[in-house]
KOLVEXKOL-414805 format. One record per atom (N, C-alpha, C, O, CB): residue in one letter; z, x, y negated. Coordinates in steps of 0.001 Angstrom, whole numbers, plus 500000, padded with zeros to 6 digits. Glycine has a CB too. Layout:
! KOLVEXKOL-414805
AZXY ...
***
This chain:
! KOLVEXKOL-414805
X422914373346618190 X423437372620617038 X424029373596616021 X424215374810616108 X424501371592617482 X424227372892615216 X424746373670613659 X426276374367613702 X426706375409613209 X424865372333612268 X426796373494614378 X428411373936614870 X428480375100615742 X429343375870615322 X429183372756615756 X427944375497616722 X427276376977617605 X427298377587616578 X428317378259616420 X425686377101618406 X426115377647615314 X425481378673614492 X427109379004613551 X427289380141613116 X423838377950613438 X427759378343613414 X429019378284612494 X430165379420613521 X430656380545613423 X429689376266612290 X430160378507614285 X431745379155615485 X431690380313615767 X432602381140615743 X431971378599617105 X429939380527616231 X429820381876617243 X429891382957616315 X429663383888617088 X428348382037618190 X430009383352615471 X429978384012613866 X431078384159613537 X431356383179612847 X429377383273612706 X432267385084613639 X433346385145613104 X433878385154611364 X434937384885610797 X433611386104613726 X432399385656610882 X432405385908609395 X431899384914609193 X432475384297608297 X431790387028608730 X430830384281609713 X430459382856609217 X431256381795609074 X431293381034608108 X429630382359609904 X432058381746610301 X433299380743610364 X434496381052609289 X435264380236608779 X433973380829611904 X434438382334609111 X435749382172608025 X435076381870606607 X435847381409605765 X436799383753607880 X433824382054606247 X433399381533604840 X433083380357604561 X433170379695603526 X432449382063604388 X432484380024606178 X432197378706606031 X433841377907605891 X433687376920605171 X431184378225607418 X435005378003606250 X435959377919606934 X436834377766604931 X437354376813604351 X436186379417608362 X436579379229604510 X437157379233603193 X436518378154602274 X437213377313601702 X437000380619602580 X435206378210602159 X434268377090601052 X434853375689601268 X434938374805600416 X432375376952601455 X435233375637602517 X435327374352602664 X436730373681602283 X437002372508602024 X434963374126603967 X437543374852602341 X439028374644601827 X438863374633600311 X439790374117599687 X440141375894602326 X437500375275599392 X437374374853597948 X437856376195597410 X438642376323596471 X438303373442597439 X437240377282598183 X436979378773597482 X436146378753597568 X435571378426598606 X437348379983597765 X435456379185596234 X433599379502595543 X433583380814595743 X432650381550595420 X433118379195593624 X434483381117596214 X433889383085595306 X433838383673596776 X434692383337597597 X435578384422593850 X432837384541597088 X432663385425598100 X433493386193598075 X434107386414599119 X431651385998598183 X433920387088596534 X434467388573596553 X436257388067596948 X437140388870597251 X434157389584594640 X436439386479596830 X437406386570597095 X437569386505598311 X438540387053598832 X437942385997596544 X436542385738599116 X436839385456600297 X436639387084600998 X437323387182602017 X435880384156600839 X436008388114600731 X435657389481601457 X437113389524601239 X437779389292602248 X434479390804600818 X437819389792600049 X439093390602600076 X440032389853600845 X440546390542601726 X439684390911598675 X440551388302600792 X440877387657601421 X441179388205603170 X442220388325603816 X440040386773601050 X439794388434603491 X439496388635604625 X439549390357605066 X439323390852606170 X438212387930604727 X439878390944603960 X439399392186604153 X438036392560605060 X437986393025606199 X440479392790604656 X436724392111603960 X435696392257604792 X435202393198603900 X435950393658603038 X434848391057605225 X433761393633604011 X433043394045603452 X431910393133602504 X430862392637602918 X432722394745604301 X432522393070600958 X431433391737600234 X430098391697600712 X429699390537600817 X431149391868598553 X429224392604601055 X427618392446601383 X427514391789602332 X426620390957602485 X426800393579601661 X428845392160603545 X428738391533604863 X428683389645604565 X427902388720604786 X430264392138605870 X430131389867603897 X430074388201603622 X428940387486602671 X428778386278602842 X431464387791602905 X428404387939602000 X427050387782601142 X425961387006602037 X425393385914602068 X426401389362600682 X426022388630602984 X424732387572603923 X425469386673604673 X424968385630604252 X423631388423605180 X426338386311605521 X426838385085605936 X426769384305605336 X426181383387605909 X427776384968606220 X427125384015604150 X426500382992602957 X425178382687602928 X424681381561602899 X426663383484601617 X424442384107602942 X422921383459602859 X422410382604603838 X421786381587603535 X421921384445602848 X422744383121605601 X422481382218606294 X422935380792606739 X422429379856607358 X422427382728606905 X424224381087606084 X424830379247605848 X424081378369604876 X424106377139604913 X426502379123605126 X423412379097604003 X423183378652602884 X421146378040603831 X420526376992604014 X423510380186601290 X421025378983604006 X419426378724604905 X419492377620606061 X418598377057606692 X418886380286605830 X420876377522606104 X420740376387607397 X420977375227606699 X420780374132607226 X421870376493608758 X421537375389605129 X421858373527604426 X422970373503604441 X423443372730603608 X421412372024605220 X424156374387605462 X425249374364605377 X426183374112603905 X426995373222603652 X425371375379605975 X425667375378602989 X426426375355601742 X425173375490600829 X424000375629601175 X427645376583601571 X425675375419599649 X425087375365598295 X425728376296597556 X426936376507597452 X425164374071597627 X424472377025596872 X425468377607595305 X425147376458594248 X424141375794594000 X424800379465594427 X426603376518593669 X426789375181592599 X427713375807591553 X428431376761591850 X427601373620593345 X427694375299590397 X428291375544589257 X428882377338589278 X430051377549588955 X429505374314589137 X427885378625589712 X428997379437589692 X429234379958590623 X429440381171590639 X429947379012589401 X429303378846592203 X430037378952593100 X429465378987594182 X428333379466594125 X430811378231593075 X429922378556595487 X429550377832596544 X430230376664597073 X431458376592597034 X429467378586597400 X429416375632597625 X429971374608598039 X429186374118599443 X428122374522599912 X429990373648596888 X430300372896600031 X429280372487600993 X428572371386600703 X428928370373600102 X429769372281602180 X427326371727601279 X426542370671601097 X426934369070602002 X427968369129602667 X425158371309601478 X426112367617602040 X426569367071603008 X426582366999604173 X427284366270604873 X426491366497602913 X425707367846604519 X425469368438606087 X426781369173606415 X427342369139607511 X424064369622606245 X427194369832605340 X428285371193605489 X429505370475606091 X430117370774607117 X428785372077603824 X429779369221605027 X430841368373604973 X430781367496606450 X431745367103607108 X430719367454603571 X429827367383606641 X429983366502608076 X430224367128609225 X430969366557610021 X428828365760608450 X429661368421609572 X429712369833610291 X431254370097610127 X431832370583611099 X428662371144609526 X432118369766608762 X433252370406608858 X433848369011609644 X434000369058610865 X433945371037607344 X434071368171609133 X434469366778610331 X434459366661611506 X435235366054612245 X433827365770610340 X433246367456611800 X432811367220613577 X433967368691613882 X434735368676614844 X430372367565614207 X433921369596613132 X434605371251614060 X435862370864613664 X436811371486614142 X434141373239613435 X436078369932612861 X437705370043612455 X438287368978613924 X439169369446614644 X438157369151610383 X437832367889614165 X438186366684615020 X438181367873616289 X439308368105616724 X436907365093615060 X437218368536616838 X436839369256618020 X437904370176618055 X438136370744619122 X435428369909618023 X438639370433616989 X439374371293616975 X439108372831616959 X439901373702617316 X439939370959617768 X437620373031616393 X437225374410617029 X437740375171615638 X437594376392615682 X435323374652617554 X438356374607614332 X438469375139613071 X439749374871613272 X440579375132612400 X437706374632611832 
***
């Protein structure tokens, strides 16, 4: 399931994790995180390849898959 591809991913989970709190910007979320932006880039891309998120206005967002994925990890408690 989609929630595996999210959790098991430490960088995935925190972007996916930030977008969903309603930060668009990668470079903020790298510094945020003190990551490396390319690193978090591609975590984006593959959230973005699974339907997870969207780039929108600028930004990133979640899609409704993203939004329901965040419901199910938030209730599970795994976020």
């Amino acid at each position: 399931m989609e929630e595996g591809f999210i959790i098991s991913n430490k960088i995935r989970k925190a972007v996916f994790i930030e977008i969903s709190s309603g930060e668009k910007s990668l470079t903020r979320i790298a510094k945020k995180h003190h990551l490396i932006e390319h690193v978090v880039e591609s975590a984006a891309k593959e959230l973005e390849e699974h339907g997870i998120i969207e780039e929108k206005n600028g930004g990133y967002e979640l899609t409704e898959m993203g939004k329901k994925l965040f419901g199910k990890l938030k209730g599970s408690g795994a976020i």
